[in-house]
N, C-alpha and C positions, 0 to 999 in steps of 0.2 A: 576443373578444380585445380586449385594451386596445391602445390608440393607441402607447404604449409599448414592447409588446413586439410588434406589427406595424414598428415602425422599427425596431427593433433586427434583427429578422430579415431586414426588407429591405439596411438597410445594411449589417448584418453589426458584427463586432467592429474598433474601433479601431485602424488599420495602428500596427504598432510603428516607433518612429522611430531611427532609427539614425546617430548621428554618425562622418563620415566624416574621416578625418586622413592626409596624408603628411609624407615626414621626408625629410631631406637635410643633409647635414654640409657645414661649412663653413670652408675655411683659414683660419688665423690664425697671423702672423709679425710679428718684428720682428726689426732687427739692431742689434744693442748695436756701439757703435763707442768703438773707443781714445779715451780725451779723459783730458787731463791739464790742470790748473790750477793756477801757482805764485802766492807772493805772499812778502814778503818784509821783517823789520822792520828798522829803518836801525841800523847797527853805528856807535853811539860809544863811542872810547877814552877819553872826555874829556882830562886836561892830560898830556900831555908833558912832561918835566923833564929827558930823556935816559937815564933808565932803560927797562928792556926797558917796555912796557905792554902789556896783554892782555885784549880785552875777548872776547864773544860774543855771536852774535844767531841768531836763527830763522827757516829757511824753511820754509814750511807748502806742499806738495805732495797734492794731489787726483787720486788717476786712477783709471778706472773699476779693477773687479776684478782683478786678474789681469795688468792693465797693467807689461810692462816697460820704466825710465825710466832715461835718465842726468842727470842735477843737473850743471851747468856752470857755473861762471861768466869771465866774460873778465878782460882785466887790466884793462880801466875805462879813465879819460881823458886819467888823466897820461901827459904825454909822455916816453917812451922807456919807460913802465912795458911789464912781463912780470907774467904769472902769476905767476911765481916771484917778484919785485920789483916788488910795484903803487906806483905814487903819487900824495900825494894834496899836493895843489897849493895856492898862497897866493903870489896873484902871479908870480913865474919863478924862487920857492922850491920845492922839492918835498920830501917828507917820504915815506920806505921804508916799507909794511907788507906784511905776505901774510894770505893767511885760506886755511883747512886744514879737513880734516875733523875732524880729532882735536884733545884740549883739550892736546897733547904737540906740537902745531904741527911735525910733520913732513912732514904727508903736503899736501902743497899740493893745491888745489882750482883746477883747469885748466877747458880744452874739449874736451882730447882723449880722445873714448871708450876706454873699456880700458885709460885711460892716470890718469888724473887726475881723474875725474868720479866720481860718487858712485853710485854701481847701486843699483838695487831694485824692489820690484813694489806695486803701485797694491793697497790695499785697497776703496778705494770710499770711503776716509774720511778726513780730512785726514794725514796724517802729517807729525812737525815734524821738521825736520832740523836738527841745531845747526853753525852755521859760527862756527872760533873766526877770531881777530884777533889779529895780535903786531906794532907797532912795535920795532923792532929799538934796543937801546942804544946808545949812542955817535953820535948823529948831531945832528951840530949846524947847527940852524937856527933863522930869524927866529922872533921871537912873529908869532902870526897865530893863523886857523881857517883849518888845511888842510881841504880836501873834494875828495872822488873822487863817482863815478858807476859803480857794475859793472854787468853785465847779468847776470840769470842766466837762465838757459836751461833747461829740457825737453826733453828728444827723447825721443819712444817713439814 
């Protein structure tokens, strides 16, 4: 007999090898949370002359999906100004405007929810909001640049 097939028969045929595996599953979560982001471009009427004037500008509002929001703004810095009657200042002049939702300037744009605020629900994508602007005719005051300051506000 050859050397060969004496080892082969000693040691026999090659153990077969066998790979071994186990498994297990694994949690995965997250939680998506309300978030809302305004931003806001500055409302000029430019010149006054005492006719009505009426300009508009853009809030851009950001909230996750599904998010629902109220658009507020206050009545800003002049003194003894309302929502309804903001003003905007030049010196211990003040000069009357309002800003609305609507380009028909009826519906005044407040802080009170349910009341004067602007409702809607968060795409995930900006949405623009348009705020109009009306100085009211008939009011007479100095040359200057009047200027306000509003705040606007988010709640969801």
């Amino acid at each position: 007999m050859s050397h060969a097939v004496v080892a082969g028969i000693l040691l026999g045929p090659a153990p077969a090898v066998h790979a071994a595996t186990t498994t297990t599953t694994m949690a995965v979560s997250a939680t998506v949370l309300s978030f809302c982001s305004v931003s806001a471009l500055p409302l000029a009427f430019g010149n006054y002359s005492g006719a009505l004037l009426s300009a508009s500008t853009t809030v851009s509002v950001t909230c996750t999906l599904g998010t629902t929001f109220n658009l507020g703004i206050d009545a800003g810095l002049g003194s003894g100004a309302t929502v309804a009657a903001r003003q905007m200042t030049f010196g211990g002049n003040t000069l009357t405007y309002g800003l609305y939702s609507n380009a028909g300037a009826t519906t005044v744009i407040g802080t009170s929810i349910g009341t004067n605020t602007i409702s809607s629900t968060g795409t995930g994508s900006s949405q623009s909001i348009t705020v109009y602007g009306q100085v009211p005719a008939g009011q007479a005051v100095a040359p200057g640049l009047y200027t306000d300051t509003v705040t606007v506000t988010i709640t969801y």
